[in-house]
N, C-alpha and C positions, 0 to 999 in steps of 0.2 A: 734584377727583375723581381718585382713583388707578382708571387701567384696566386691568384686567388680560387677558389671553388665556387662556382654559382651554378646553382641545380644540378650537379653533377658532371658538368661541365665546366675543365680547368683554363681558365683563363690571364694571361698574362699581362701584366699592368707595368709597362716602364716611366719608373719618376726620373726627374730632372739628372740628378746624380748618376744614375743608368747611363741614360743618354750620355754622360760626358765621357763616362770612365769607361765605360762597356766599347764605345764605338772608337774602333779601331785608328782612326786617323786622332780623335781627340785625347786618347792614351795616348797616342805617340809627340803628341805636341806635350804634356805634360811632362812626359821623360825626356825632351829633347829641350824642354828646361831646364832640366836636372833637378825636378822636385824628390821629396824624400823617398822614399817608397811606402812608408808607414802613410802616407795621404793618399796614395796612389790605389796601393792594392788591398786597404782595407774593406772592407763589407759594411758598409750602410744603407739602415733603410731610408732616410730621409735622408732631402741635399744639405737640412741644416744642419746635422749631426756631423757630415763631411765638411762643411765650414767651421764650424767649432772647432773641429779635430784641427783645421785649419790653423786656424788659430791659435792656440794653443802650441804650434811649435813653427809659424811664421811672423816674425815681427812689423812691424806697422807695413812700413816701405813694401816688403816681400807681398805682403797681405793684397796693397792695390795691384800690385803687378799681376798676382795670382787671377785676381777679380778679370783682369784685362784679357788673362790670357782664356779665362771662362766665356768671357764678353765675346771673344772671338773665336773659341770657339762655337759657340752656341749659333754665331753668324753664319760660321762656315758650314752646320748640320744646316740651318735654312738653307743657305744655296743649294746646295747638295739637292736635299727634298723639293726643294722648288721648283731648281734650273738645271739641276741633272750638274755642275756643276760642282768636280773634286779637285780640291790643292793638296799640295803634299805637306806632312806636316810640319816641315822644316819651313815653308812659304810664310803657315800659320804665325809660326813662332815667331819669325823675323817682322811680321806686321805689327803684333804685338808689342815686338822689342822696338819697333820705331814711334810707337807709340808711347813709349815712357824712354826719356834717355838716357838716365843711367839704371837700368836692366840688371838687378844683381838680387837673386835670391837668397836668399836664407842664409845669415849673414852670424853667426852663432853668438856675436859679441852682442846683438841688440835683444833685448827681451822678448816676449814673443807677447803677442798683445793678449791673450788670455794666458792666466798662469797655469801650470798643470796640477793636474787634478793629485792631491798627495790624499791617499789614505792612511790611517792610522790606525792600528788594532791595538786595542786594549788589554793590555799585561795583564796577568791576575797581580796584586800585591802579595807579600810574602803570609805566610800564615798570623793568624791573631793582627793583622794591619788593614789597615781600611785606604784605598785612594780616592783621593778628591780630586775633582774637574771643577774647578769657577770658571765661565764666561759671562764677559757683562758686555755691552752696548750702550751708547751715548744718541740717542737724534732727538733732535728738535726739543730739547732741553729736557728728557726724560731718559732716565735710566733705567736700563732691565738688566735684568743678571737671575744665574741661576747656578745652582751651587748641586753638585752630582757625587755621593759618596757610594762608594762600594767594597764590602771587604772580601774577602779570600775567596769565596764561598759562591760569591757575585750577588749577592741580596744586595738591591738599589735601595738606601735610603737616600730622599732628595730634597730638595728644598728650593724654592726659586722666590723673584721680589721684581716689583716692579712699581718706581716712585717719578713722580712729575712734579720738576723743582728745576732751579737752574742750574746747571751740570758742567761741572768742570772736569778734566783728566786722566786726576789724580782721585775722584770719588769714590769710581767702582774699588778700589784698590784698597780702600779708608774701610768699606762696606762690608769689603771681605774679612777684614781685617776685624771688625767687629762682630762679626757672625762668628768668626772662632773661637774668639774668646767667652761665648757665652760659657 
């Protein structure tokens, strides 16, 4: 639940993602999928961020099944609110599962369709050394790149380029290669 304050009055505001994960019968159709728990019992404030996350460790297949199993519940909260109207959540699941027929989550061998997120922290280099970062980019036949030095101490000296010519491969690599040797 998103809370908000308005005139001093605390007001509570449930988005999409609430509604699925928060309400009791649509939790339980999710674990009686056997989704991961890191999808399940995470804290988001928006539903795209729970799709992402989604993502990110469901692969293609898993991904629509996922959507189906949202698609219905999102049905069965209307019925519910409409027609007074509760299934259990095992009913849910099984509608769902007749809906796609071969039904198999998260499957570890297929990739997941967003990669995860890697961070990398930057090592100091050893004393009197400097590290260098090049990244370069190829689109639509222009080349960028930019060249990142830092020594011990962390002072950035930096350098970047950027040229519109026709682009092969193997350029940014040539480019760098001549920026060192100055």
């Amino acid at each position: 639940m998103l809370i908000e304050s308005v005139s001093g009055m605390v007001k509570k505001r449930e988005t999409l993602v609430h509604a699925l994960k928060d309400y009791p019968n649509s939790k339980d159709v999710l674990i009686v999928g056997g989704f991961v728990r890191r999808i399940i019992d995470n804290n988001f404030a928006n539903y795209i961020d729970w799709l992402e996350e989604a993502m990110r460790i469901l692969d293609k297949k898993s991904m629509a099944n996922f959507f189906t199993i949202l698609w219905n519940s999102c049905n069965h909260r209307n019925n519910l609110m409409f027609s007074g109207k509760e299934k259990a959540a095992w009913v849910i699941w099984e509608r769902a599962k007749s809906i796609s027929k071969d039904f198999c989550f998260h499957n570890k061998m297929n990739k997941p369709i967003l990669p995860p997120q890697m961070v990398e922290k930057w090592e100091k280099p050893p004393i009197d050394k400097v590290k260098v970062n090049f990244d370069a980019a190829i689109s639509n036949d222009k080349i960028g790149f930019s060249l990142l030095a830092r020594d011990d101490k962390g002072i950035i000296v930096g350098e970047s380029g950027f040229r519109v010519e026709k682009a092969h491969a193997e350029w940014p690599k040539l480019h760098c290669q001549y920026y060192f040797q100055k």
